[in-house]
C-alpha positions, -999 to +999 in steps of 0.1 A: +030-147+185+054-141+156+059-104+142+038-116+109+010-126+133+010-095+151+009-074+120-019-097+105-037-095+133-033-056+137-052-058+107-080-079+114-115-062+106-139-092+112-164-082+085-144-058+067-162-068+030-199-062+047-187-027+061-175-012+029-204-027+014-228-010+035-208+020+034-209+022-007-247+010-003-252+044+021-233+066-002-256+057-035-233+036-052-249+001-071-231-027-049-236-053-077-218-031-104-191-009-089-166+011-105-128+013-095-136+052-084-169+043-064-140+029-041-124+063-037-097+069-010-110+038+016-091+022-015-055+032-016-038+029+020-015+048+017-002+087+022-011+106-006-036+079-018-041+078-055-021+109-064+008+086-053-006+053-070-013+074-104+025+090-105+036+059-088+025+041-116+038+066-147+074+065-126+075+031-133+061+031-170+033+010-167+026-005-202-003-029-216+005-065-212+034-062-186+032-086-158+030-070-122+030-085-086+019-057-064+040-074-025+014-061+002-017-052-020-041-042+008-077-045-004-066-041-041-065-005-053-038-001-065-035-034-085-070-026-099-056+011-110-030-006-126-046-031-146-077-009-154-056+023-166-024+009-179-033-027-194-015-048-170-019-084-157-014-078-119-015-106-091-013-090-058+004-108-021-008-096+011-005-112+046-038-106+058-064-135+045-093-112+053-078-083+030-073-107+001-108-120+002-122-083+002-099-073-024-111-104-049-143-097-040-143-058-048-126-068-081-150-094-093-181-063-082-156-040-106-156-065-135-117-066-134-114-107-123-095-113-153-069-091-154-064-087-114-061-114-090-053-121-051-037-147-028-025-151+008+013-152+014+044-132+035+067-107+015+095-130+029+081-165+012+068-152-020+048-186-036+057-177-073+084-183-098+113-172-107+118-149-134+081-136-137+066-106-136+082-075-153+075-053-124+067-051-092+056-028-065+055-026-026+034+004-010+032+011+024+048-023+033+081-021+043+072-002+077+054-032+087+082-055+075+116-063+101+135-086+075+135-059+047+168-078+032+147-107+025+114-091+014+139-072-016+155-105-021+122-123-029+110-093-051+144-095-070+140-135-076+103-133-093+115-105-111+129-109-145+166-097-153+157-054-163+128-056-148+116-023-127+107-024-089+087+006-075+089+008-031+068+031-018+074+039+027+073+055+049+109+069+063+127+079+087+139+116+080+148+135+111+156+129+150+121+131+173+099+107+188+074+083+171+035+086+190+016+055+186-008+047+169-003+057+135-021+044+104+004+012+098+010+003+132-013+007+168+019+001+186+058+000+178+061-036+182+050-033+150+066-007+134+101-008+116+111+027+100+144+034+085+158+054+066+165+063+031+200+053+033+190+024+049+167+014+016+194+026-006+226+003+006+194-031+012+183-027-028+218-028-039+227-057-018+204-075-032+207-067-071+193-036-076+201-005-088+181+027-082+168+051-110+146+075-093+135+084-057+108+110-046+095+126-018+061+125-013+057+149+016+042+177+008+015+158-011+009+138+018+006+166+043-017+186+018-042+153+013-043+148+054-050+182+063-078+184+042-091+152+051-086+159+091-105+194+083-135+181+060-141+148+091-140+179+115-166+199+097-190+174+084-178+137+100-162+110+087-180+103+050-199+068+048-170+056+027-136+060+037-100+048+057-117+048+090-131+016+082-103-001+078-085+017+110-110+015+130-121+041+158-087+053+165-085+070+129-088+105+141-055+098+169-037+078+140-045+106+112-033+131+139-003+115+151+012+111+114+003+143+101+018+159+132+053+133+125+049+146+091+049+182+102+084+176+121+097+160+092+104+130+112+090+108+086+084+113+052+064+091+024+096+085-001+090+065-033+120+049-048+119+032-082+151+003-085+159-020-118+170-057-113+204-059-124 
């Protein structure tokens, strides 16, 4: 099994589209017309979840008509957020086939089909053309991702020449050791942190040149403490990221808060140009 199958498959729900259903139908919400917020956090996963993908978003300045590719998109909510609040035509890439079906599907209930789209394909073999999109973005991807030279040099080829490049990871910050599993990875076969410096000397390589970086920590440890104290008081909510990662969300919530604690890792967004 190559390490793309492995990280697909680490992935694999079964009949991930029919839980969130059921989980939106059990929390109220109309299945046949959803909104982009009747998604709430099980949308965005990532550290900091949409308090990242809003100022994410601004960091980059996210204008009407732009063209983004969002490498990695997940089950969509962050290309939905983009096109819905900030006008953009976004096409999003992921790996797994079973997140990109549940990610068109969820757009098409939210009535944002024409704006946001999703296909199948590896960060490494992007399928699209040179020179087209104005932006792109890549969130809580690069952990998962080995050959991070090639994933930035694909992003840098559809890009045009100016265009803006928002990476969003998890880093590697401090000495200690890594507990297993955490929310991108049940095992550290998996799992391929580096550093910032690392990041910072891969963009350039490969024709970028950085504008802004930010540490999301704090914001991350404040959103997972609350959300390990509200599942311990009341239980995990009908809708949320346990669904996607599966029973062992309470050891993989605990494991990165407590990495986040030591300042081992960190959440760092970097925002890069295409020279």
């Amino acid at each position: 099994m190559t390490t793309e199958q492995q990280v697909a498959e680490q992935y694999r729900h079964g009949a991930l589209e029919r839980a969130i259903l059921n989980a939106l139908a059990a929390s109220g919400k109309d299945v046949e017309r959803l909104t982009r917020r009747d998604l709430g956090s099980a949308d965005e996963y990532h550290l900091g979840s949409h308090v990242v993908t809003a100022g994410l978003a601004s960091d980059l300045g996210l204008a009407s008509g732009m063209r983004v590719l969002d490498v990695g998109a997940g089950i969509g909510g962050p290309a939905r957020y983009f096109a819905e609040a900030h006008g953009c035509m976004v096409h999003g890439i992921d790996l797994s086939d079973e997140y990109v079906q549940v990610a068109n599907a969820l757009t098409r209930r939210c009535r944002l089909a024409e704006t946001v789209s999703f296909g199948q394909a590896s960060a490494l073999a992007i399928p699209l053309a040179d020179q087209s999109f104005d932006c792109a973005t890549m969130i809580h991807v690069g952990m998962n991702l080995a050959d991070k030279a090639k994933a930035f040099a694909e992003v840098r080829r559809v890009l045009k020449p100016g265009g803006v490049f928002g990476v969003y990871d998890v880093m590697l910050t401090g000495d200690g050791e890594i507990a297993y599993p955490m929310p991108w990875a049940i095992t550290a076969a998996a799992s391929f942190l580096e550093t910032l410096a690392a990041y910072r000397a891969l963009l350039a390589a490969e024709g970028f040149a950085i504008e802004k970086e930010r540490n999301w920590r704090e914001t991350a440890l404040q959103l997972g403490r609350k959300m390990r104290e509200r599942s311990a008081q009341h239980g995990a909510p009908p809708l949320g990221l346990h669904i996607l990662m599966g029973p062992s969300t309470p050891q993989r919530i605990a494991n990165v808060i407590s990495a986040l604690e030591d300042n081992v890792i960190a959440p760092i967004e970097i925002v890069a140009r295409a020279l």
